[in-house]
C-alpha positions in Angstrom: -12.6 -6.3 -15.4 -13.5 -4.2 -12.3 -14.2 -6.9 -9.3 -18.1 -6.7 -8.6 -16.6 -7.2 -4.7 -16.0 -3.5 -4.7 -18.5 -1.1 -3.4 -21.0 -3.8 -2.1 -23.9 -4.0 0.6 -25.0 -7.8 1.2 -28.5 -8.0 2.5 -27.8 -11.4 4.8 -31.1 -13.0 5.3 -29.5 -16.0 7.1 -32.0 -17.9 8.7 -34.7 -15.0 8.6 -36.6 -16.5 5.8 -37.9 -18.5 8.8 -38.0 -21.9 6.8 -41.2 -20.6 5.0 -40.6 -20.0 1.1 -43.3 -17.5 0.7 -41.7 -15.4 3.7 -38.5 -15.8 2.0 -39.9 -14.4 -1.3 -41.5 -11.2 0.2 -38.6 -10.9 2.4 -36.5 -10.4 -1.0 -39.6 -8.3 -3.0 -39.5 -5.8 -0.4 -35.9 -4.7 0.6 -35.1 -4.9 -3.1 -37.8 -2.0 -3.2 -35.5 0.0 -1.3 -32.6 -1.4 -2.9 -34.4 0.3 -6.2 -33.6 3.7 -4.4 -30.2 4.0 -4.3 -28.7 3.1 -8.1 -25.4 4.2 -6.7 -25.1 1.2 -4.7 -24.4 -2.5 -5.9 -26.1 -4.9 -3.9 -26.1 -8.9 -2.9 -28.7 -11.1 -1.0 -26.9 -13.7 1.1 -28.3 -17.0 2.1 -26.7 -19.7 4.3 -26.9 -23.7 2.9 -26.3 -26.2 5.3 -26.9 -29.9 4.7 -28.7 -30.7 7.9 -28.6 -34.8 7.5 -24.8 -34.1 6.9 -24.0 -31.2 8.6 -25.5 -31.9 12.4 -24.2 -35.4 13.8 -26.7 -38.0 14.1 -26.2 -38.6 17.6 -27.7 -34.8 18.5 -30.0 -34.3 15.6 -33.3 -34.2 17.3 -31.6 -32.8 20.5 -33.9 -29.0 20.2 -32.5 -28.2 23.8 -29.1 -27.1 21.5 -30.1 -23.6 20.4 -28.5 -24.0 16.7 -29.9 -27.5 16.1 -33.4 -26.0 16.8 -33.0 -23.0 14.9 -31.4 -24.7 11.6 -33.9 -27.1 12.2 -36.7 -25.0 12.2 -36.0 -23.1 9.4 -34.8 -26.0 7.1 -35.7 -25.6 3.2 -35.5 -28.2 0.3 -33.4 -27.6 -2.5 -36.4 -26.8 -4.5 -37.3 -23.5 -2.0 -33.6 -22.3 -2.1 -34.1 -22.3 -6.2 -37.2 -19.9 -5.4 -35.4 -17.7 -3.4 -32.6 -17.3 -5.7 -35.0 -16.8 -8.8 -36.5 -14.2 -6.7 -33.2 -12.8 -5.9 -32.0 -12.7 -9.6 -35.6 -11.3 -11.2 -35.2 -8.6 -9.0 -32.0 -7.8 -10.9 -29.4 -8.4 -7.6 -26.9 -10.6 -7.1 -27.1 -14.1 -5.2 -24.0 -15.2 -2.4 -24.2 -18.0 -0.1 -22.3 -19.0 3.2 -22.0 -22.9 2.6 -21.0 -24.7 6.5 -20.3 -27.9 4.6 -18.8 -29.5 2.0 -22.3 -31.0 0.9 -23.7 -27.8 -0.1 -21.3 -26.5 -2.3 -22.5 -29.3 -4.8 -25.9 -27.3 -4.5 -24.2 -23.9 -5.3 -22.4 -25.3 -8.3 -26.2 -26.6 -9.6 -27.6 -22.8 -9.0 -24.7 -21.0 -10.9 -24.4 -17.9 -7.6 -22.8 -14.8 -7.8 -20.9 -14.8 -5.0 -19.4 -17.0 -2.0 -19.0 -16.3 1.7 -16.7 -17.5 4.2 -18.2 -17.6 7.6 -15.9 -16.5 10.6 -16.4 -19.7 12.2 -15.3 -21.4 9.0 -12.5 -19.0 8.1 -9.6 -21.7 8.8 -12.4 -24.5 7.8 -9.4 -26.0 4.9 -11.3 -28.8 3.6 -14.4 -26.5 3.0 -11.7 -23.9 1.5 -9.9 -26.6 -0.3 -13.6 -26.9 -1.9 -14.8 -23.4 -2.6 -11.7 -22.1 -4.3 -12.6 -25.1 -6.8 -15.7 -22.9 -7.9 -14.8 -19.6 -10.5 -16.8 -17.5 -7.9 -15.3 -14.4 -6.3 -15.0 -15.1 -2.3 -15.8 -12.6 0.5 -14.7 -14.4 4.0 -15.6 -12.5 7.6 -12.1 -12.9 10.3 -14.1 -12.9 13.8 -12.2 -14.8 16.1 -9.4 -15.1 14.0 -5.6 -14.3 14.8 -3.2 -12.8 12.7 -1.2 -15.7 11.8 -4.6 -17.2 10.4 -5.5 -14.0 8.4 -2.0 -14.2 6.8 -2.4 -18.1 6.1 -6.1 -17.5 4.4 -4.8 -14.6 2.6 -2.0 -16.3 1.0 -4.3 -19.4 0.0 -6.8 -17.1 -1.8 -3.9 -15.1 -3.3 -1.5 -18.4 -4.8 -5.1 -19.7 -6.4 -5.2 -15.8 -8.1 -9.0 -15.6 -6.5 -10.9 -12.4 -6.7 -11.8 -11.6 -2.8 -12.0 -9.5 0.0 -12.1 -10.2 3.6 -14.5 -8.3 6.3 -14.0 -7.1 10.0 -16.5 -9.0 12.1 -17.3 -9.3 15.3 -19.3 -12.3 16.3 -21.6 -11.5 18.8 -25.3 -11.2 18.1 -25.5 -8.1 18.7 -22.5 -6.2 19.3 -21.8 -4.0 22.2 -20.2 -0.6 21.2 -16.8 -1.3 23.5 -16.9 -4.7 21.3 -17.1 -3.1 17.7 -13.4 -1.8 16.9 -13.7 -0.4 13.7 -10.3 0.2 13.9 -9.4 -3.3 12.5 -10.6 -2.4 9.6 -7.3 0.7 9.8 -5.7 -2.7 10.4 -6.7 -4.7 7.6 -6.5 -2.0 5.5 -2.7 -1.2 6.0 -1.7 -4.6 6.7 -2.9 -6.4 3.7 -3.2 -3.2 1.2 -4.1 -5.1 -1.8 -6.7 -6.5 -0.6 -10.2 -5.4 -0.4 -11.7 -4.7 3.6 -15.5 -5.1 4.4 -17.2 -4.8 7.6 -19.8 -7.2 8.6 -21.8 -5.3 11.1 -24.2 -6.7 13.9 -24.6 -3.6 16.1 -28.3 -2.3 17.5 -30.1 -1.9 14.3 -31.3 1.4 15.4 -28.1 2.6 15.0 -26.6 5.1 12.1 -23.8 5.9 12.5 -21.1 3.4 13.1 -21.4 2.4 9.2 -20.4 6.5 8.7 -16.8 5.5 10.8 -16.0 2.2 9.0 -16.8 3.6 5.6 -14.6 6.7 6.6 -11.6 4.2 7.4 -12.1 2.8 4.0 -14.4 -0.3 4.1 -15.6 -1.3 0.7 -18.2 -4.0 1.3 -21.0 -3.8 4.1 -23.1 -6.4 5.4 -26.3 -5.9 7.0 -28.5 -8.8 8.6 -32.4 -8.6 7.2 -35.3 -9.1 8.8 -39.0 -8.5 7.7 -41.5 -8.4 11.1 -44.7 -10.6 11.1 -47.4 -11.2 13.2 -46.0 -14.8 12.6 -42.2 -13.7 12.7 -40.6 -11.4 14.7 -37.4 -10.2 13.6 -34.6 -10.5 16.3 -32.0 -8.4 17.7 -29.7 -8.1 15.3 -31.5 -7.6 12.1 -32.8 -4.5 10.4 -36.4 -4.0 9.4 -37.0 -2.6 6.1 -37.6 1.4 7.7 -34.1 1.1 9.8 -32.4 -0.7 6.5 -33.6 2.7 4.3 -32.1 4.6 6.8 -28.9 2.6 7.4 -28.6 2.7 3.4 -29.0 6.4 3.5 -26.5 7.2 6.0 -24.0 4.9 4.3 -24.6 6.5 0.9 -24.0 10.2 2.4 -20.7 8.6 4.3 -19.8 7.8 0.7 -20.0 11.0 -1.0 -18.5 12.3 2.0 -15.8 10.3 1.8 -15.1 10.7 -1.9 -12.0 9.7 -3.3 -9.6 8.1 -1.2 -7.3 5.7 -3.2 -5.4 8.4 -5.3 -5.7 12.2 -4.8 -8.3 13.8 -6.3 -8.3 15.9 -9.5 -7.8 20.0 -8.6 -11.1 22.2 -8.7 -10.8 25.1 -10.7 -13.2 27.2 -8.6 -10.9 26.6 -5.4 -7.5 26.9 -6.9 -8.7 30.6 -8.4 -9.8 31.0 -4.9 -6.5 30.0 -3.5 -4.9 32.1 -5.6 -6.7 35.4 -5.1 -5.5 34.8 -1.3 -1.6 34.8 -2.3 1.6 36.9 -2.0 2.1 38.5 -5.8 5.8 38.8 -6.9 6.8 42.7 -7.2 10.8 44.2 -8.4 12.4 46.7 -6.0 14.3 48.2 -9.2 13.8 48.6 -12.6 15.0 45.4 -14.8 16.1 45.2 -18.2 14.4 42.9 -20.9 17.0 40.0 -21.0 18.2 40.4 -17.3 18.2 37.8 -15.2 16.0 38.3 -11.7 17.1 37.1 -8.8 16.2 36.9 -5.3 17.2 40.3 -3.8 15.7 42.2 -6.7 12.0 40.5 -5.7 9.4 41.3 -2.8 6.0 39.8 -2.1 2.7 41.4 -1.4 -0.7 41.2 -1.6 -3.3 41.2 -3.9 -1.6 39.4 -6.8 -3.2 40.6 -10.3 -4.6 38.7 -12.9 -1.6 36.6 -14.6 0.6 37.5 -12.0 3.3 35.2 -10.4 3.1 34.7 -6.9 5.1 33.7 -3.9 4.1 30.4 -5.0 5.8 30.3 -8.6 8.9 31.1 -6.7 11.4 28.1 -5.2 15.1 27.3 -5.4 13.7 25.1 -8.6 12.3 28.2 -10.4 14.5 31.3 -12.3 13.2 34.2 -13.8 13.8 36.1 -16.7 12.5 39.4 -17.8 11.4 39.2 -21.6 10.4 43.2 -21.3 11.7 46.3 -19.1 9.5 45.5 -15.6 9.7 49.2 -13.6 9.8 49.5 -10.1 6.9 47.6 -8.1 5.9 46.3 -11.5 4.3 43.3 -10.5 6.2 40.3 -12.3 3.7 38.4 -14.6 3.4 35.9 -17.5 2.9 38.7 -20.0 6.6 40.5 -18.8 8.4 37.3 -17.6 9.4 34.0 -18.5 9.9 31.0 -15.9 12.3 28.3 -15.8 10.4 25.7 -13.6 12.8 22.9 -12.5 10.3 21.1 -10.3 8.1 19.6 -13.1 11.5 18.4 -14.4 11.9 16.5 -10.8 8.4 14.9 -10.8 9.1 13.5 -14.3 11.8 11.6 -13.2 10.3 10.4 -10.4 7.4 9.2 -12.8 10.1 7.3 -14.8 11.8 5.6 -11.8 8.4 4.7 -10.2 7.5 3.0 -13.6 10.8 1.1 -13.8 10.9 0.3 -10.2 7.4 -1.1 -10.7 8.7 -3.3 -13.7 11.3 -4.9 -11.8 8.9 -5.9 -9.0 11.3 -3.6 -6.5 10.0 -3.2 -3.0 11.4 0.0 -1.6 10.3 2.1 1.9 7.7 4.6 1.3 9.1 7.3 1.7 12.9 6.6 1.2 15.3 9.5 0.2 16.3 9.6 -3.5 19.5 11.3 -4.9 19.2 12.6 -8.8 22.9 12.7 -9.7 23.2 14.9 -12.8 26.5 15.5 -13.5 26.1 18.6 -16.3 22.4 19.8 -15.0 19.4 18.3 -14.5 18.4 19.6 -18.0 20.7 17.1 -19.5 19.7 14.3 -16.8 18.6 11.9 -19.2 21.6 12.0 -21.4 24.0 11.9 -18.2 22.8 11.1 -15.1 21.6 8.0 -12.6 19.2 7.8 -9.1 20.7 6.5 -6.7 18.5 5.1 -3.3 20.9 4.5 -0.7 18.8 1.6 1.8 22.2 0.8 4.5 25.1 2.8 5.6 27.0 1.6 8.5 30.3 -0.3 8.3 29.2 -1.7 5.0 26.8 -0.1 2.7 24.2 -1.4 0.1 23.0 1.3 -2.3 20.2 0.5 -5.6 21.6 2.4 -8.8 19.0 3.1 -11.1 19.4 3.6 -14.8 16.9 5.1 -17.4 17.1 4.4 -21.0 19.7 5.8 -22.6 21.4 7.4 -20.0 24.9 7.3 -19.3 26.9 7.7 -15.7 30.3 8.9 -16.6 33.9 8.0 -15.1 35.2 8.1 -12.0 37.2 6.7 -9.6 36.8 6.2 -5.3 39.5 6.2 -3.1 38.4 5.2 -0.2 35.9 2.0 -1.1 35.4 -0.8 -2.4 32.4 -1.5 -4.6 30.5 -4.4 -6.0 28.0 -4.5 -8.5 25.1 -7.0 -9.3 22.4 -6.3 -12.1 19.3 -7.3 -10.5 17.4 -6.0 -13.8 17.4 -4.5 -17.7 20.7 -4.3 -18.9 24.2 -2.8 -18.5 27.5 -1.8 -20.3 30.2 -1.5 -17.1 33.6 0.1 -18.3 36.8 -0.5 -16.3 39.9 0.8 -16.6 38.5 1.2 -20.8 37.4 -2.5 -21.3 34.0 -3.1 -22.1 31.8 -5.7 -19.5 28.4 -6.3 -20.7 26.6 -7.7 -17.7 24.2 -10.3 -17.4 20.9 -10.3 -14.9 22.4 -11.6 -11.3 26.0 -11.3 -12.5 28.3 -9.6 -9.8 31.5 -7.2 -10.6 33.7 -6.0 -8.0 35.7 -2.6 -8.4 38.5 -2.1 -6.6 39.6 1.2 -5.1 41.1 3.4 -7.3 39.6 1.3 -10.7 37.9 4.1 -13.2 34.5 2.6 -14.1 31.1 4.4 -16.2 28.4 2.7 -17.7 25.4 2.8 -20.0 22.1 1.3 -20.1 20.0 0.6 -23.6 16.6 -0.4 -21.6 16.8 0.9 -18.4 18.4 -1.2 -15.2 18.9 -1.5 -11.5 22.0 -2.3 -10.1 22.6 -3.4 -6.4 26.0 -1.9 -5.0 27.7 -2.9 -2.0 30.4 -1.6 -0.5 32.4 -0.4 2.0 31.3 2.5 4.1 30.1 5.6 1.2 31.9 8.6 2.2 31.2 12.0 1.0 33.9 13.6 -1.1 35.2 10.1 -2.7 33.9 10.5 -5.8 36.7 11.5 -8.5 35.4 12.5 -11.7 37.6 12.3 -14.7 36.2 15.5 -16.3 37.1 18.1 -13.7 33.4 20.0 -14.8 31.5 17.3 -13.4 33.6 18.0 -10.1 33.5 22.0 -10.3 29.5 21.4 -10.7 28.7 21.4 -6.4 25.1 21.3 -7.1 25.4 18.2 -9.6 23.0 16.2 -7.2 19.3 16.7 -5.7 18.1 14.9 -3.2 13.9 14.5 -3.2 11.6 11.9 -1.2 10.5 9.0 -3.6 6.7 7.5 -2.8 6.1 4.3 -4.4 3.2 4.4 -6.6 0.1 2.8 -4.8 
């Protein structure tokens, strides 16, 4: 089930229902009006619970020269005027979240069954409220103002060992934030530090202001927070917080960053109408000489020019993984098409294996670099790869050497000897057949095998496998093959960059 963190603006009312229920209510009535105006969005209303009798020490509660313990006391509700505000929240079809400051007022949330929960940033690091909230089957947003890396890493890591569903948001917590103070490009830093996690942006800029929510959406924040105000001749609304005009407008801009934006996890699909575009712009293929239905046409008998024609092969088509072959007589400057040639297209061939690999690097839980170089051994052509072949990734090679042999199913890496190393072998996953010298090891996950120099070893996997070899220094050239073709064959191995799949 897709998280409902994804793709979300939290309206944060805070304390901007002003303690008075009936504010509160048409507070929620009207934003949810313009909330009605953009389907394309999922939205929250936020609210933050604090036990006051609890929560403020009883030595400073009726101290009003403190700023907070006026405002919270000013604006206190009862548990019966929160209930309102969440039925008024949830009748206008939205979802309800609440920041809870105490441990108190996470019994209240359990009573009203909310949506969502929100970590303040001066709570982030809060563990017995933390300890208390991940109790609850709610998802968790938390805001990281003020808080360092090591602490990001710790929270992260608690939410993730409890397998909860949340996100965290760049925040800075000044109220409101000057532009030198916003650095959206924490949220690059979120992003490519914790990349499984989803990155909001809590924002508290000049509410007059458009277009920062344009930059963090275009470095890839998925949640936004806005705080909500609705002016009075009773209540002004404060620096910080939107009125219901400037909220339209923020909501606008953000939706037109979004379109924008598009697609950014995975690339996105190809448009027809461009790539025939694209194509009308390229180099055609052409023959300098007549060729003969059958023939083979290689590189000296070919020249590029523009236009192509309809069906025609371009520069494009043509690569040291492509061959032609003429399935008619093509006459001089005959273009070279589909409808006179056939292609041989080796690189589809290439990104099918690296599909495999990815797949069974993915089901072993193997971490590699992205990118790290990836060397396709196949010892009798890459069209008979599957039958006899292997992918090697080699991660060290200094004095010693530590290499990852990968094995698909079926596939079998024939015999050879080295003269020159030393090799040992440990099956980190699947399964493996190791032949020395002709005796038959069947090896089990984590056992280790050494091979001496000079030893003759293949083997065979049923399911797929990954073996970790280390070794002596590799050395080009020490590869003895027992079947001499394998060592005629000098282009027997191609050497690609692997991405992990994200």
């Amino acid at each position: 089930m897709p998280s409902i963190l994804k793709n979300l603006i939290v309206l944060e009312i805070a304390n901007n229902h002003m303690g008075d229920v009936n504010h509160g209510t048409n507070l929620i009535d009207t934003y949810s009006k313009i909330c009605n105006k953009f389907q394309n969005l999922n939205f929250a209303f936020k609210l933050q619970y604090r036990d006051l009798d609890t929560f403020i020490h009883k030595s400073v509660k009726n101290d009003f020269d403190n700023h907070y313990v006026k405002r919270f006391s000013e604006t206190r509700l009862a548990e019966k005027d929160f209930n309102k505000l969440i039925d008024a929240i949830k009748s206008n079809g939205y979802l309800s979240m609440v920041t809870p400051f105490d441990n108190k007022s996470i019994k209240l949330i359990t009573r009203q069954d909310i949506d969502i929960l929100k970590v303040a940033s001066c709570s982030f690091t809060d563990w017995p409220l933390l300890e208390e909230m991940v109790q609850l089957d709610k998802p968790i947003i938390a805001s990281t103002a003020g808080a360092s890396e090591g602490d990001i890493d710790s929270v992260i890591s608690f939410f993730k060992n409890r397998e909860k569903d949340f996100a965290i948001m760049h925040c800075v917590a000044q109220y409101p934030t000057p532009n030198q103070k916003l650095n959206l490009s924490q949220i690059d830093y979120l992003t490519n530090r914790y990349p499984d996690t989803t990155i909001g942006y809590s924002t508290h800029e000049d509410p007059s202001n458009f277009s920062f929510v344009l930059m963090a959406a275009a470095k890839g924040a998925k949640i936004f927070e806005k705080h909500i105000g609705l002016p009075t001749d009773l209540y002004p609304v404060n620096k910080y917080s939107v009125t219901p005009a400037q909220f339209e407008k923020w909501l606008e801009a953000l939706s037109l960053a979004l379109i924008v934006c598009g697609q950014g996890s995975k690339r996105t699909p190809i448009d027809k109408a461009e790539q025939d575009s694209l194509i009308s712009l390229r180099r055609g293929m052409f023959v300098n000489k007549r060729i003969e239905k059958g023939e083979a046409i290689s590189r000296k008998d070919i020249y590029f020019a523009f236009p192509p024609s309809q069906n025609q092969f371009t520069a494009n088509d043509y690569s040291k993984y492509s061959s032609f072959v003429a399935k008619s007589n093509i006459e001089l400057d005959e273009a070279i098409s589909h409808d006179n040639a056939n292609i041989l297209e080796r690189r589809s061939v290439l990104e099918g294996i690296t599909k495999k690999i990815n797949i069974l690097i993915t089901e072993a839980n193997i971490h590699l670099p992205s990118p790290v170089e990836m060397e396709i051994s196949h010892h009798y052509g890459l069209d008979k790869f599957y039958k006899f072949g292997m992918v090697i990734f080699t991660l060290v090679n200094r004095t010693y050497c530590k290499k990852l042999l990968v094995s698909l199913p079926g596939q079998v890496h024939p015999a050879q000897f080295h003269k020159k190393k030393e090799e040992s072998f440990r099956l980190i996953y699947g399964d493996l057949t190791l032949t020395i010298d002709g005796k038959d090891l069947i090896m089990k996950l984590g056992e280790i095998i050494t091979i001496e120099k000079g030893m003759v070893h293949q083997f065979t996997s049923l399911k797929g496998s990954v073996v970790e070899e280390i070794s002596d220094t590799h050395h080009m050239n020490d590869s003895f093959y027992i079947d001499d073709k394998i060592t005629q064959n000098k282009n027997r191995k191609t050497i690609i960059n692997f991405y992990k799949n994200l």
